[in-house]
C-alpha positions in Angstrom: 126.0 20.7 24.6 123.6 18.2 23.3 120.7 17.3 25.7 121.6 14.6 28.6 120.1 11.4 27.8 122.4 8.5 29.8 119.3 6.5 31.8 117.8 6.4 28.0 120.9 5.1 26.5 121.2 2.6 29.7 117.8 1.2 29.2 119.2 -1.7 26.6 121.8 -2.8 29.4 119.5 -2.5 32.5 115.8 -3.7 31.2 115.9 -7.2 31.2 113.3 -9.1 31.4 113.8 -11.6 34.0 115.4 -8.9 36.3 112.5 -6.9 35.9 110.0 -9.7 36.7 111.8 -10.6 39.8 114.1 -8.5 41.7 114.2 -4.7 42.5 116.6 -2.5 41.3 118.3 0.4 43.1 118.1 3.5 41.5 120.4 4.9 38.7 123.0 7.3 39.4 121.4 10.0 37.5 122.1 13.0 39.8 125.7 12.3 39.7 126.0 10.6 35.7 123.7 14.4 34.7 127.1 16.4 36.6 129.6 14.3 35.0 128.3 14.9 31.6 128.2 18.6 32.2 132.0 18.9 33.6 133.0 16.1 30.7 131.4 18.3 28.2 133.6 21.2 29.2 136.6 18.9 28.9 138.8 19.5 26.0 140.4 16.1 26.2 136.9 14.5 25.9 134.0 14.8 23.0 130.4 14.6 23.0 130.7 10.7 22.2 133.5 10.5 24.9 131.7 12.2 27.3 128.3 10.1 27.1 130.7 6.9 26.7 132.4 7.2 30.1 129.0 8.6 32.3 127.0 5.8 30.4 129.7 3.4 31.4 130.0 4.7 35.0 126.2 4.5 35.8 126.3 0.9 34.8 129.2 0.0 36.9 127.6 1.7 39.4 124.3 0.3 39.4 126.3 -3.2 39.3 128.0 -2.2 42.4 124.3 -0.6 44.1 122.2 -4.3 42.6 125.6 -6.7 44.7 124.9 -4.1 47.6 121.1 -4.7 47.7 121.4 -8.3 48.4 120.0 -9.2 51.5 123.5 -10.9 53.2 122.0 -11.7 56.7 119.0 -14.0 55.7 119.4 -17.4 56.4 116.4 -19.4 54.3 117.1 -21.4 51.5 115.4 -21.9 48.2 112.1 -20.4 47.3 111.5 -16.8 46.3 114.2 -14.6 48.0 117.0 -17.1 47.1 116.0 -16.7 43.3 115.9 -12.7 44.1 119.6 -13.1 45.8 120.9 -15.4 42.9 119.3 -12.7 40.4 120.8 -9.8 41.4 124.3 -11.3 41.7 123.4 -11.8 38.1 122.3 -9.1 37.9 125.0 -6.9 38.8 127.6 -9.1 37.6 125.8 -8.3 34.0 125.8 -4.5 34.3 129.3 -4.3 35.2 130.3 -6.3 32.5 128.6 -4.0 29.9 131.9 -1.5 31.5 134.8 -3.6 29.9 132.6 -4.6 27.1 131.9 -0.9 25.7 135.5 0.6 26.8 137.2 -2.0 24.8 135.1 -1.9 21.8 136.1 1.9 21.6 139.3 1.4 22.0 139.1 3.5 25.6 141.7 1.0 27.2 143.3 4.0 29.0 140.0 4.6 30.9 139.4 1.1 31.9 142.9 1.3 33.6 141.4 4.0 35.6 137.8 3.2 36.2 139.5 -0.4 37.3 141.3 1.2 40.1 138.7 3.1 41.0 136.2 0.4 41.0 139.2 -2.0 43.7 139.2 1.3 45.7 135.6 1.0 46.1 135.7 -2.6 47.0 138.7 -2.0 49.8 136.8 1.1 51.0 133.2 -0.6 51.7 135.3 -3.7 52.9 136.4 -1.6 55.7 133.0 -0.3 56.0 131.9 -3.6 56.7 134.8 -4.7 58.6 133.6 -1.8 60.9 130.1 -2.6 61.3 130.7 -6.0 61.7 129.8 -7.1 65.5 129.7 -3.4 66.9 127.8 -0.5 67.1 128.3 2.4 64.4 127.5 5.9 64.9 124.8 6.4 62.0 126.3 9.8 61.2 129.2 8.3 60.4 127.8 5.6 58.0 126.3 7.8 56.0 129.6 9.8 55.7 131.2 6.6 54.7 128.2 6.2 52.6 128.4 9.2 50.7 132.5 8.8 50.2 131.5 5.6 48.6 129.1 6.8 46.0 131.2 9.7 44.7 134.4 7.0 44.4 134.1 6.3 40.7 132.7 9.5 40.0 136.0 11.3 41.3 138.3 9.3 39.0 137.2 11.9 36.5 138.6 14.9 38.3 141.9 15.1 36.4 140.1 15.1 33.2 138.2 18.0 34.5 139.9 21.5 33.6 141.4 23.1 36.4 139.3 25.8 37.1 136.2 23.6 37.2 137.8 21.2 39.5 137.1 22.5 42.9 133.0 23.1 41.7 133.0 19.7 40.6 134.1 18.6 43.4 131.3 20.5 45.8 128.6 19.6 43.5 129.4 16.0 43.1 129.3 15.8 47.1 126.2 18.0 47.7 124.1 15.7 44.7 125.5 12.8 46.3 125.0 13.5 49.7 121.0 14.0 48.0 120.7 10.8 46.4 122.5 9.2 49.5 119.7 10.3 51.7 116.7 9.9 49.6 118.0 6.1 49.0 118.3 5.8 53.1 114.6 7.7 53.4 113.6 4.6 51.2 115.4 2.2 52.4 114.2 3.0 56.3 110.8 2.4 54.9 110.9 -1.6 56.2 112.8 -2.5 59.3 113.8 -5.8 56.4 115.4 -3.2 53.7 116.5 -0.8 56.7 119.2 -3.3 58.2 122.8 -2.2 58.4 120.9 1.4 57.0 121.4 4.9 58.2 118.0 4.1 60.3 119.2 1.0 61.2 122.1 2.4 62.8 120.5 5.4 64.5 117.7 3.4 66.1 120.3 1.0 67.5 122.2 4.2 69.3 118.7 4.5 71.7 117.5 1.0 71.6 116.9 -1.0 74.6 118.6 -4.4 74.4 115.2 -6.2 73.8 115.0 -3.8 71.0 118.8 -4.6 69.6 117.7 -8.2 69.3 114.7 -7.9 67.0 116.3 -5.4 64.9 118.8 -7.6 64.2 116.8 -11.2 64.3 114.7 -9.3 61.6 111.7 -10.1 64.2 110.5 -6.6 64.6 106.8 -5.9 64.1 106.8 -3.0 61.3 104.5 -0.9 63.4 107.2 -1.1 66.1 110.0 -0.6 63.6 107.9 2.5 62.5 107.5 3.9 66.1 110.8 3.2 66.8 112.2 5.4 63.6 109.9 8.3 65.1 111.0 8.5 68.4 114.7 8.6 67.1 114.1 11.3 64.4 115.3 8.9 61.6 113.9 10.3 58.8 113.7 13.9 60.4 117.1 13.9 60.4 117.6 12.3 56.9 115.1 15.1 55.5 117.3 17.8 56.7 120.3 16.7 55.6 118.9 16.2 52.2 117.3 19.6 52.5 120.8 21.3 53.5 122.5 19.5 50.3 120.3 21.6 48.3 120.6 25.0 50.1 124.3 24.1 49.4 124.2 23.7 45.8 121.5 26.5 45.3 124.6 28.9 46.7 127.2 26.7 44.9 125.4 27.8 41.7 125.0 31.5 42.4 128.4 31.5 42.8 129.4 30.7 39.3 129.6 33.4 36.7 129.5 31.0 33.3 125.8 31.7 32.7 126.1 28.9 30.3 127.2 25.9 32.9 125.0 27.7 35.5 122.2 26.8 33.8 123.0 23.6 32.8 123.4 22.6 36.0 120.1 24.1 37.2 119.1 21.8 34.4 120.4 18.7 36.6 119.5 19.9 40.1 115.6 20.4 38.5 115.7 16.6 37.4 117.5 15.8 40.4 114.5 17.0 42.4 112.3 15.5 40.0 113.5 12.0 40.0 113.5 12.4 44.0 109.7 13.1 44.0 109.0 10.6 41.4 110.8 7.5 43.5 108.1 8.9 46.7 110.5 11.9 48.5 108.2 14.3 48.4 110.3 15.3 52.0 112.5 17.4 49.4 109.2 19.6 48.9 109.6 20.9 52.1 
């Protein structure tokens, strides 16, 4: 198998000038795009060219999804800075999903847009509910980042029947272990702000032990951020979101020991080492400990 090189070959699509400038974008899917290409590259339906075609393709529909996600849907001031930011990643994200139908038509993949399509208007019905269930209520914050997690492996699941059969039920372990990880170290960074952290796993788990007064500045954005920062401690927030993140990899360390193919078992040592990487390089040095 040739070396994994999708956030390279995503580069042209997602480094755009203006975006860059001014808006921030959420991470790449690289934990989960690095596992598809491994499984894909095992597939004997797909080749090398197919393989790197539909992760490539994936990651950018999934960072157009992650970019509309981002925007901040509960601020209420017009013009200046942060509506250019909100305008721009709509854009944004609009533009990276595009790039999807653009480079499955052009080679002739019509098949897999079918698929990825569907998977793409399960997505939106699935977070739709989400919403629709933390709209006006409280939600358990265990159970938003299960939610959460379902969501990011979505697209990535429309791959399983391509997959060959033995492989299937690893893939499917793996691809919710590595999500679960990038999951949590996106909610670790998000928390960071009680701004970024609304509707967040931290968000939610502060809210379970808030007092009222507390309730109302969390969500009138009006709470000091060495308050919002006291608050996350005495709840455990990113305590909590550390050990998760730290049982994800005990779970794929002994996911791995269990496969005899030296050859895959390496390679996806290979991703769980970049994984890990890419974690402490975006600030988590939490998956050191």
């Amino acid at each position: 198998m040739k070396p994994y090189r999708i956030p390279q070959l995503a580069k042209p699509y997602t480094d755009y000038d203006m975006i860059q400038r001014h808006t921030e974008l959420p991470p790449f899917s690289d934990g989960r795009g690095h596992l598809l290409y491994i499984f894909l590259g095992r597939c004997r339906e797909a080749d090398f060219q197919q393989g790197e075609l539909f992760t490539l393709v994936t990651g950018l529909v999934q960072l157009g999804l992650d970019t509309h996600e981002s925007i901040d849907r509960n601020h209420q001031e017009p013009g200046g800075d942060i509506m250019r930011t909100r305008q721009l990643k709509v854009l944004a994200g609009d533009y990276f999903s595009s790039w999807f139908y653009h480079l499955l038509a052009r080679h002739g993949q019509i098949e897999m847009l079918g698929t990825l399509s569907a998977a793409i208007a399960d997505f939106n019905v699935m977070k739709a509910n989400l919403f629709g269930k933390m709209s006006g209520r409280l939600v358990p914050a265990d159970q938003y980042l299960k939610h959460t997690v379902q969501l990011n492996m979505r697209l990535f699941l429309s791959f399983t029947p391509m997959i060959e059969e033995p492989l299937r039920d690893i893939w499917q372990k793996l691809l919710a272990e590595f999500s679960q990880c990038e999951t949590a170290a996106q909610e670790l960074r998000r928390g960071a702000a009680p701004t970024s952290a609304l509707e967040g796993y931290a968000y939610w788990k502060v809210l379970e032990a808030a007092t009222e007064e507390e309730r109302q500045q969390l969500k009138g954005q009006t709470l000091d951020p060495k308050d919002w920062q006291k608050l996350k401690l005495r709840c455990k927030c990113d305590t909590l979101l550390t050990d998760k993140l730290h049982a994800s990899l005990a779970s794929i360390q002994a996911l791995l020991q269990g496969i005899r193919d030296e050859e895959l078992a390496g390679q996806l040592r290979a991703a769980l080492d970049r994984l890990l990487l890419q974690m402490k390089i975006s600030g988590q040095a939490a998956v050191e400990g």
